[in-house]
KOLNU-705634 format. One line per 8 residues: their letters; for each residue x, y, z of C-alpha. Coordinates in steps of 0.25 Angstrom, whole numbers, plus 5000, padded with zeros to 4 digits. Layout:
REM KOLNU-705634
a = X Y Z  ...;
This chain:
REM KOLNU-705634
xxxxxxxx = 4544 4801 4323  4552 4812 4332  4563 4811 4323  4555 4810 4310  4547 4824 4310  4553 4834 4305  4563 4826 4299  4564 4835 4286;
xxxxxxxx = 4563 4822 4278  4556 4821 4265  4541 4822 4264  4535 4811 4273  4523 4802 4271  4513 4813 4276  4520 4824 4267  4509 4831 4256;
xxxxxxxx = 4494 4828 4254  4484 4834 4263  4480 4834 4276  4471 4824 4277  4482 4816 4268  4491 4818 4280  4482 4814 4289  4478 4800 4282;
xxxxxxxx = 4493 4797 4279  4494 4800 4294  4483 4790 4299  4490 4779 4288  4503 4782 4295  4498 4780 4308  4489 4769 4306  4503 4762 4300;
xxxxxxxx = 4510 4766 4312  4500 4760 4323  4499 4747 4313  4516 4747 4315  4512 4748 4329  4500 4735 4330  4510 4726 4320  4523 4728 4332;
xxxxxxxx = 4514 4725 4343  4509 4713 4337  4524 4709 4333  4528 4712 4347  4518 4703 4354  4520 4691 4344  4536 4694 4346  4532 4691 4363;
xxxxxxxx = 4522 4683 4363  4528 4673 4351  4540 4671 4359  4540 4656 4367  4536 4661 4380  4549 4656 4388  4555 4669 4380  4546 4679 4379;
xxxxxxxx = 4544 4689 4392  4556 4682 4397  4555 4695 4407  4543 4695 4410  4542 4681 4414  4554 4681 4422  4548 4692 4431  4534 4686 4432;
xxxxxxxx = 4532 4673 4427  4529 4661 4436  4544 4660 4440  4547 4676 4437  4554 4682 4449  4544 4692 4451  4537 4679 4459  4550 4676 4465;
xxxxxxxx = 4549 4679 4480  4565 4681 4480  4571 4695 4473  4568 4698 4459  4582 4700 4456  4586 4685 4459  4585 4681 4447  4591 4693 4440;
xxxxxxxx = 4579 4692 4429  4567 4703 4435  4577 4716 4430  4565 4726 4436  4566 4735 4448  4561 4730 4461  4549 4740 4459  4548 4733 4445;
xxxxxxxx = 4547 4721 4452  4537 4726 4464  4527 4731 4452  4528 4718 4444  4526 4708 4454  4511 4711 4459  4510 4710 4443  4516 4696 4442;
xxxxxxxx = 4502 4689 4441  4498 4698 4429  4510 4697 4423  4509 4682 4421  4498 4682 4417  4502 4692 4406  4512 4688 4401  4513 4686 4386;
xxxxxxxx = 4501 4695 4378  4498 4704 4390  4512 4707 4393  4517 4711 4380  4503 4719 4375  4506 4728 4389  4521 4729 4384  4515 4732 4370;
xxxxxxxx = 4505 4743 4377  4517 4750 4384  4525 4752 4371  4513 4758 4366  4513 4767 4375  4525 4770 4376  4527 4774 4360  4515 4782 4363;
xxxxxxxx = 4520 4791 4375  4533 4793 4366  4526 4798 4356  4518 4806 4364  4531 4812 4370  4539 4818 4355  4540 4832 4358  4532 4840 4351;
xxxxxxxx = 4530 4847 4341  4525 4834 4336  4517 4834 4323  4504 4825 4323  4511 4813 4314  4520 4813 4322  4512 4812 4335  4503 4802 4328;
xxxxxxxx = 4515 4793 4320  4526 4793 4334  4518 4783 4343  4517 4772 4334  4530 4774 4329  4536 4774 4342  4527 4762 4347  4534 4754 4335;
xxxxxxxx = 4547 4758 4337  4547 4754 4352  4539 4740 4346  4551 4739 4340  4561 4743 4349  4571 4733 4357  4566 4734 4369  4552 4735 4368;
xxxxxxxx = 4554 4722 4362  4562 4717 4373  4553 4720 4382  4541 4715 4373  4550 4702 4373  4556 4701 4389  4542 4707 4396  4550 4720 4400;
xxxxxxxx = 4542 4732 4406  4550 4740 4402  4544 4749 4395  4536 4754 4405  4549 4763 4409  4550 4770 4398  4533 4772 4397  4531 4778 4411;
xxxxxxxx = 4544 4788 4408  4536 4793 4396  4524 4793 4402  4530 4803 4414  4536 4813 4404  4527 4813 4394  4512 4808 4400  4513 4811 4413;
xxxxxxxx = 4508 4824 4416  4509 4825 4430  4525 4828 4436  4523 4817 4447  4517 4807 4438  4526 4808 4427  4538 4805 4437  4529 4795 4443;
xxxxxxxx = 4530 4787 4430  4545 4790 4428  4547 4785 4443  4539 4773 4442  4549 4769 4429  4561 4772 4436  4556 4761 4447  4556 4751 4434;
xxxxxxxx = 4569 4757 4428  4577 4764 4436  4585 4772 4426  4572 4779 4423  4576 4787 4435  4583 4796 4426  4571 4802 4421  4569 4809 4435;
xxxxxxxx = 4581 4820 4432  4576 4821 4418  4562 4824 4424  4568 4834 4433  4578 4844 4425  4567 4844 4416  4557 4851 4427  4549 4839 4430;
xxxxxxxx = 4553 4838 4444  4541 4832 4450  4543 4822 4441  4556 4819 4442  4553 4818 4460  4541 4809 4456  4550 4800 4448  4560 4798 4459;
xxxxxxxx = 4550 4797 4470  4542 4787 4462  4554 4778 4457  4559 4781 4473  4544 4775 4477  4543 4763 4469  4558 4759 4471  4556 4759 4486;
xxxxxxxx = 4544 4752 4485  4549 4741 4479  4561 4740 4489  4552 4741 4499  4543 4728 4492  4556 4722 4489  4569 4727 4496  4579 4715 4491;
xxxxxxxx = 4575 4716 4478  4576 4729 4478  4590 4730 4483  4592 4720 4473  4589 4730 4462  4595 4742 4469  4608 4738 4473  4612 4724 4469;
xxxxxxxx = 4608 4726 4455  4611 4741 4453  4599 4746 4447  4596 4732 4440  4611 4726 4435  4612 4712 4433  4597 4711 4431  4592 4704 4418;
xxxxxxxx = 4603 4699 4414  4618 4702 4413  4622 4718 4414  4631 4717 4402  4621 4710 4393  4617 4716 4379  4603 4718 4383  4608 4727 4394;
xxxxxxxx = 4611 4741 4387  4615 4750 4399  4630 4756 4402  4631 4746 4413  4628 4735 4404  4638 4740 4392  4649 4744 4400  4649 4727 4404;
xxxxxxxx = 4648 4724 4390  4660 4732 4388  4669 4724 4399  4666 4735 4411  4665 4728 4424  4665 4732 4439  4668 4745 4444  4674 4752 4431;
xxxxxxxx = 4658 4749 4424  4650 4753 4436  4657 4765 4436  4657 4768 4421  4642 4764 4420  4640 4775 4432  4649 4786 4426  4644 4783 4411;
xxxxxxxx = 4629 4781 4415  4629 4793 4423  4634 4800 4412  4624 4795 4403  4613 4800 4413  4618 4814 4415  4619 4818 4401  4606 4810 4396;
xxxxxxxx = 4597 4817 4407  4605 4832 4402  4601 4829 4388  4588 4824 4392  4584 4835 4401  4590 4844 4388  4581 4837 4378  4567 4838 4389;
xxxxxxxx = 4568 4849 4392  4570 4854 4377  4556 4848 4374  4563 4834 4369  4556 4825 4382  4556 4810 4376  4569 4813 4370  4574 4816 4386;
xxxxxxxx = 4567 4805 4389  4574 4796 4381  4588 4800 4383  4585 4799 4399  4580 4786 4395  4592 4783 4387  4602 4787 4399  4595 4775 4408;
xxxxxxxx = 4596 4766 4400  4612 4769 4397  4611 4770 4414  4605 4757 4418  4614 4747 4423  4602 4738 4414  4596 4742 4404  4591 4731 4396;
xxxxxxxx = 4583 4730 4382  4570 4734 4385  4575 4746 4394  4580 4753 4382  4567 4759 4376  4571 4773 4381  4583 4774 4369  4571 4772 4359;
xxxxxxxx = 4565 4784 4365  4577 4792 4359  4572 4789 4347  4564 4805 4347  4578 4812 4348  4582 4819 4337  4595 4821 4333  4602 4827 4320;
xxxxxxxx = 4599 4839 4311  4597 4834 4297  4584 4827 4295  4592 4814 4289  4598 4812 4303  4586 4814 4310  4583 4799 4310  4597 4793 4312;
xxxxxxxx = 4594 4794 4328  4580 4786 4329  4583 4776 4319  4597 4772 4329  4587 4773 4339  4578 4762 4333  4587 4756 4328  4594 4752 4340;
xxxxxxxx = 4581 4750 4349  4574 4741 4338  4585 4732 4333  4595 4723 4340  4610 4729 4341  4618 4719 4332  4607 4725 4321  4613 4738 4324;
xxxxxxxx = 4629 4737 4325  4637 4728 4317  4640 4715 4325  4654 4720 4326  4664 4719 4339  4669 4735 4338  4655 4738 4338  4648 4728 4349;
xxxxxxxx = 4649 4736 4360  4639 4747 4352  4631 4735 4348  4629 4729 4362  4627 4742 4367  4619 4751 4356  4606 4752 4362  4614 4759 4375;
xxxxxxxx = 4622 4766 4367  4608 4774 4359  4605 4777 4373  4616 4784 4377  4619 4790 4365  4603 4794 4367  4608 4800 4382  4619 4805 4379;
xxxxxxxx = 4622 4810 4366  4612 4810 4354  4611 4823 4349  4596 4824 4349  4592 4838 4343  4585 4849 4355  4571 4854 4350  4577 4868 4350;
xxxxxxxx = 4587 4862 4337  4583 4868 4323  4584 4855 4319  4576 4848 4330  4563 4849 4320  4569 4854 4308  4580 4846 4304  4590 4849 4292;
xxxxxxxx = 4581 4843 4281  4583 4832 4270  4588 4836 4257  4584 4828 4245  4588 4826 4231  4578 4831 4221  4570 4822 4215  4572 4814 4202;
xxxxxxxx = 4560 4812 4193  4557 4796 4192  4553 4789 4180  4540 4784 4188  4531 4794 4194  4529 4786 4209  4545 4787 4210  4547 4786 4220;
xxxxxxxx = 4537 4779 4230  4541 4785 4242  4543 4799 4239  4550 4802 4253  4561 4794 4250  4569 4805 4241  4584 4807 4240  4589 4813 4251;
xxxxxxxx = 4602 4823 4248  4609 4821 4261  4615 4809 4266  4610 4800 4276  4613 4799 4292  4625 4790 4290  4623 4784 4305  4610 4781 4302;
xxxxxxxx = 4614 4776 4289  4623 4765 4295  4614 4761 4306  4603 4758 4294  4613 4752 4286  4618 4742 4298  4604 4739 4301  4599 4737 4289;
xxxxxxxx = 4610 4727 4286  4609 4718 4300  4593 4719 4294  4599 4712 4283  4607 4701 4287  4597 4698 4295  4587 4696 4284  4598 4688 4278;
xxxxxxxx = 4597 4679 4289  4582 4679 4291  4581 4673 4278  4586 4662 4282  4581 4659 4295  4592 4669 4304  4604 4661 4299  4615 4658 4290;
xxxxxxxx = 4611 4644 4285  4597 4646 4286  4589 4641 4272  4600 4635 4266  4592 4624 4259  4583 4635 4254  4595 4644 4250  4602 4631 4243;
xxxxxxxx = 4589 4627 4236  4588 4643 4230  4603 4642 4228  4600 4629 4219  4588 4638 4213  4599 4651 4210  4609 4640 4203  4600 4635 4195;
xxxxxxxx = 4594 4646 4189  4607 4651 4187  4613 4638 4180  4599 4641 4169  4604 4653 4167  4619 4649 4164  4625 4658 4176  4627 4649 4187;
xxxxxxxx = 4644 4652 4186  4643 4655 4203  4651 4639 4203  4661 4643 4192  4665 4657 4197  4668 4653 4212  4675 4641 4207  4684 4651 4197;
xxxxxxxx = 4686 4660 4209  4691 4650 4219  4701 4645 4210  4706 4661 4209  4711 4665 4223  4713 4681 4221  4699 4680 4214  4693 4671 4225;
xxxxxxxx = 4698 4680 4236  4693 4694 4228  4678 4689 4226  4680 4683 4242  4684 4698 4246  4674 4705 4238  4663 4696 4240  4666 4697 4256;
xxxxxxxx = 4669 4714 4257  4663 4722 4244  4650 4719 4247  4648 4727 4260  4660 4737 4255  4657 4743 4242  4642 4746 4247  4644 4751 4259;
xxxxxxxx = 4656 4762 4252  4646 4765 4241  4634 4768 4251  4646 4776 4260  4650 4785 4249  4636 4788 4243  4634 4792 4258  4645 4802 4257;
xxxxxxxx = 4645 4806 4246  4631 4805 4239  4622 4802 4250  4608 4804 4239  4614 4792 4231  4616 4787 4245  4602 4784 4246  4599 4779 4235;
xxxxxxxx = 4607 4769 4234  4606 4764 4249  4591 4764 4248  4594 4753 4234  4604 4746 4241  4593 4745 4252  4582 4740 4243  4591 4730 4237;
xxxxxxxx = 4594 4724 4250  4582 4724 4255  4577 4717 4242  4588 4706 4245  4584 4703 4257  4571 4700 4252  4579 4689 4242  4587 4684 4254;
xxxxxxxx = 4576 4681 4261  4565 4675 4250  4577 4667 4243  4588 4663 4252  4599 4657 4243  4613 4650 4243  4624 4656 4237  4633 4647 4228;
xxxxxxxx = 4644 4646 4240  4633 4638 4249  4625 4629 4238  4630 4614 4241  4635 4608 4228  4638 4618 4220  4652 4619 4224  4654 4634 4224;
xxxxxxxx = 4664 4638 4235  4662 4651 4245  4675 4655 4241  4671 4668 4254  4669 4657 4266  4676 4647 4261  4673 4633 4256  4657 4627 4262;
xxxxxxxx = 4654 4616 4271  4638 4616 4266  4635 4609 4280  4639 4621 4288  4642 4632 4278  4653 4643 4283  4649 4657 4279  4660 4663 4284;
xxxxxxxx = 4659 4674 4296  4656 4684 4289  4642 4679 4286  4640 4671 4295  4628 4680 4297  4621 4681 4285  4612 4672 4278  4621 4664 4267;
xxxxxxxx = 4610 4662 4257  4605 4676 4256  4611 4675 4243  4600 4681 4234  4601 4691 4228  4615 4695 4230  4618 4708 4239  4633 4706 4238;
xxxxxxxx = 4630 4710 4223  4617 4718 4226  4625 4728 4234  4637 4729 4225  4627 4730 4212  4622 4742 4221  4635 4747 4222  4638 4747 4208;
xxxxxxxx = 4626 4752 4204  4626 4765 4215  4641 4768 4209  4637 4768 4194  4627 4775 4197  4632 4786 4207  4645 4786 4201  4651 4794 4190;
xxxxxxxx = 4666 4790 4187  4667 4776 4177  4677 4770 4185  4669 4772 4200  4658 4765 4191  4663 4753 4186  4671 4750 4202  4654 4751 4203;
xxxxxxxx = 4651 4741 4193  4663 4731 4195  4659 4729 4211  4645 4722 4207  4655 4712 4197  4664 4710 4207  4653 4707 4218  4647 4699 4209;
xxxxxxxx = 4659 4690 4205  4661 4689 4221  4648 4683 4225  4647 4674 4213  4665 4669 4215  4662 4668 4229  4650 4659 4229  4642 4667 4236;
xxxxxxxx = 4631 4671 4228  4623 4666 4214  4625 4674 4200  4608 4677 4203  4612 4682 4217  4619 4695 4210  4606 4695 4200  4598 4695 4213;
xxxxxxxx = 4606 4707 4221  4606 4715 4207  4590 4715 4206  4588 4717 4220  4598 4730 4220  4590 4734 4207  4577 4734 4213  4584 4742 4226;
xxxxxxxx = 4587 4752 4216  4574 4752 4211  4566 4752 4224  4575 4765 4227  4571 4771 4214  4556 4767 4217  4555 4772 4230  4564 4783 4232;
xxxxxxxx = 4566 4789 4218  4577 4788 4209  4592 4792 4213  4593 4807 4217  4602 4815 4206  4610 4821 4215  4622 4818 4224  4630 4824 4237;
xxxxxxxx = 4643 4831 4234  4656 4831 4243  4651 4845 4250  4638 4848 4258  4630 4860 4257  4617 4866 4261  4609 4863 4272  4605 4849 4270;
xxxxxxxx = 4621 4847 4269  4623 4842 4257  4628 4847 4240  4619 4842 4230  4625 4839 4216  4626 4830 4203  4627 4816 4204  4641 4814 4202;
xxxxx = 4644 4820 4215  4652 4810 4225  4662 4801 4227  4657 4790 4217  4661 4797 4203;
């Protein structure tokens, strides 16, 4: 919501119409909102409490259950399980009783309640000026995000406290109105998590000095008093363990995103990573708390919050899954000038706090240390070297506005249906661009495979029974030639291995250099034709699942041979490693020739030389005679992909408005940076 106002965007929902309009869009928009709100809770608790119970609060049990070591008379830390303080430990263990006894409905409604609060407090903190939607729309908003986020989810799932932390931080800087008890609160978290010690300079060069001497005598207090309650567990914690190494599991494993824990996933051991997680996370806290006391002391409080919060977590020798809310905090910083970048930054954000790594990065080995890592990574980058925009930049609240193409009168008077969705002049970010597109795609194989129950072989008698349906229809209407094609290709090596080629490396090539030179070059057809190509994808995945169905290279009987993977054993089918993956018999419609009848119809249209055209209209043929030779797909699956890119096309049209009549030139000029001129501008002549 930070990032949103003053965006410089097109009119938004509550543009125009009175006030009393305003206000009744308002109510409806909050209502929504706080409906968002009710449907997550209720998702959350059936997510926990529809677990078997032997895997749900696996935490929380292990601490207080009948066998949990908080009954054990010994140490807490034989085991290795309770990951807590030893003032963690001393507050929990009177509690044991009720905790039991709360275990399931009482435990995760409290956790809920704390989540609540928390969206709430950060809401409450956006430094103002803060306009009334703003203030009424941020704290379901953020409730939702946090609902959705990792870690909240982890600790939902685990039984974690650990979001009480990160709630009585907040509630010291931004509820607290008292010095003393506002450190109080900061103290009493540092007792839980130690790195929230690093709130106690933050308080202090910022002139809150009383608070920052209440913190440390309070986080001083509680930690001696639970050495004094329990000494060995407590050397146990300090020394032995090093601030809590070795707790919870193995230092090096994924869930642990810390320095300590990265520099062991890269192969740094003994003295050489002690000393590099001292010298790095040192580093990392001096220059977080610099630009954190910059960023307070310039009226930005929760964003100093978050980058201190973001430098413990990279400091913590462990800092596991449900530690890490303090990145999503990061969210409220703004960063770039034009209003088209201003959302690149919250979208990473979220999308690295809400879905699982492999999601995110590309399951590549070049690129597995960023994956295994990417959540530490947002927060140093958060500590260290964002560059969040100062109140006192022009561009702070008035960032370079959007440009947009003029607008093209419609055949239909309701063109389009969502009127803020117009043709925008400048080009889109292009990090944010790849990171939707990557998402967007691991969201598609993934509903691939949910079709078929989450794996490759999944509804095959269904698929073959649909795959009899497809030949059928086809041999009625005279068009069933997928049999004598293949066969005709086999028997022709430098044809066969053509079709092979093209099949395996067009289909991905010629979109992604088409969508990659309308970015360069003509970023207002950019959009258009990504938002169709979009559309018709998303209607594809609609047919994948309601009709999962066997390509010709998989139906037993028909004798059409995979000429890609290879000759079939119908008992154990080989689908080769490239797509070992996906789901095989999401085969209707075709996307191989969906996307390259997009492609062929973006050049003919955007296009103004013949001969750039007709490459345009020869790559659907060609795709089309690949998937049929190679026996991966039926003669209705291209009729299938051409309806579906058809109506994407149309859903573009309905919703956003017809194409824009303009294009984007080699030069730029003016302030939104870019020349407008005729449509034959570009690249694609």
């Amino acid at each position: 919501m930070a990032n949103a106002e003053h965006g410089g965007g097109a009119g938004g929902a509550f543009a125009g119409g009175g006030a009393g309009t305003v206000r009744a869009r308002l109510k409806v928009a909050r209502a929504a909102l706080w409906l968002i709100v009710a449907v997550l809770a209720v998702r959350q608790v059936a997510a926990v409490l529809g677990t078997p119970k032997g895997d749900r609060l696996t935490d929380l049990e292990t601490w207080v259950g009948p066998d949990g070591v908080l009954h054990v008379k010994g140490s807490l830390y034989d085991s290795t399980q309770f990951t807590g303080t030893p003032f963690g430990g001393l507050v929990l263990k009177p509690l044991t009783r009720a905790a039991e006894q709360a275990l399931g409905w009482g435990w995760t409604f409290g956790t809920l309640l704390l989540v609540v609060a928390l969206g709430v407090v950060a809401a409450r903190a956006l430094p103002p000026p803060v306009s009334r939607r703003t203030s009424l729309l941020a704290a379901p908003v953020a409730i939702s995000v946090l609902m959705l986020s990792l870690p909240v989810r982890n600790t939902l799932h685990l039984g974690q406290t650990s979001i009480i932390p990160v709630l009585l931080v907040l509630l010291g800087c931004f509820v607290a109105r008292e010095e003393r008890a506002a450190g109080a609160l900061i103290g009493l978290a540092a007792a839980l998590q130690p790195t929230v010690l690093l709130f106690a300079p933050l308080l202090w060069f910022t002139g809150r000095r009383r608070a920052a001497v209440s913190a440390g005598i309070t986080f001083a207090t509680c930690t001696a008093l639970a050495w004094v309650a329990m000494a060995d567990d407590s050397h146990t914690y300090w020394v032995h363990h090093l601030g809590g190494v070795g707790l919870g599991g193995p230092a090096d494993d994924l869930a642990n995103q810390s320095l300590h824990g990265a520099l062991l996933r890269l192969g740094v051991e003994g003295p050489l990573e002690i000393g590099l997680f001292l010298v790095v996370g040192a580093g990392v806290a001096v220059l977080g708390l610099r630009r954190a006391v910059r960023y307070a002391k310039g009226g930005q409080l929760l964003l100093a919050v978050a980058i201190t919060g973001c430098a413990a977590v990279a400091v913590s020798p462990t800092t596991w899954q449900h530690q890490l809310l303090w990145v999503l905090l990061a969210v409220v910083g703004r960063v770039g000038r034009r209003a088209s970048d201003r959302y690149m930054w919250p979208v990473a954000v979220i999308i690295v706090m809400t879905l699982p790594a492999r999601m995110v990065i590309p399951n590549t080995g070049v690129l597995q240390p960023v994956r295994d890592n990417i959540v530490l990574l947002a927060a140093v980058a958060a500590a260290t070297v964002v560059p969040f925009l100062s109140r006192a930049s022009e561009h702070h609240r008035s960032p370079v506005p959007t440009d947009y193409a003029p607008p093209v009168p419609a055949r239909f008077g309701r063109v389009p249906l969502l009127p803020f969705l117009r043709r925008v002049l400048t080009r889109p970010n292009l990090l944010l661009e790849l990171m939707l597109i990557r998402v967007t795609y691991a969201a598609y194989q993934r509903v691939r495979l949910a079709a078929t129950g989450g794996t490759t072989t999944g509804g095959r008698p269904a698929a073959e029974a649909h795959g009899h349906q497809i030949h059928g229809v086809e041999k009625f209407l005279h068009i069933d030639v997928e049999s004598w094609v293949n066969h005709t290709v086999v028997k022709i090596d430098w044809m066969r291995d053509f079709f092979d080629v093209y099949y395996t490396s067009f289909h991905f090539v010629v979109p992604l250099t088409v969508l990659g030179v309308l970015y360069w070059r003509r970023p207002v057809d950019y959009r258009w034709a990504r938002a169709s190509l979009g559309f018709a994808t998303l209607l594809a995945l609609v047919g994948f699942w309601l009709y999962p169905l066997a390509p010709p290279r998989l139906m037993p009987g028909l004798g059409v041979i995979d000429t890609v993977h290879g000759v079939q054993d119908f008992s154990k089918p080989d689908y080769g490693t490239l797509t070992a993956l996906t789901n095989q018999y999401a085969a209707m419609p075709s996307l191989h020739f969906g996307w390259s009848l997009w492609c062929g119809l973006v050049i003919a249209v955007v296009a103004r030389k013949w001969w750039v055209r007709g490459l345009g209209v020869l790559h659907p043929l060609f795709t089309v005679s690949a998937i049929v030779a190679t026996g991966n797909h039926w003669v209705l699956d291209a009729a299938g992909g051409g309806v579906v890119v058809l109506a994407g096309f149309g859903l573009s049209y309905v919703l956003m408005g017809p194409r824009a009549r303009v294009g984007v030139g080699v030069g730029v000029a003016g302030r939104g940076g870019v020349r407008v001129g005729g449509v034959g501008e570009g690249v694609l002549r």
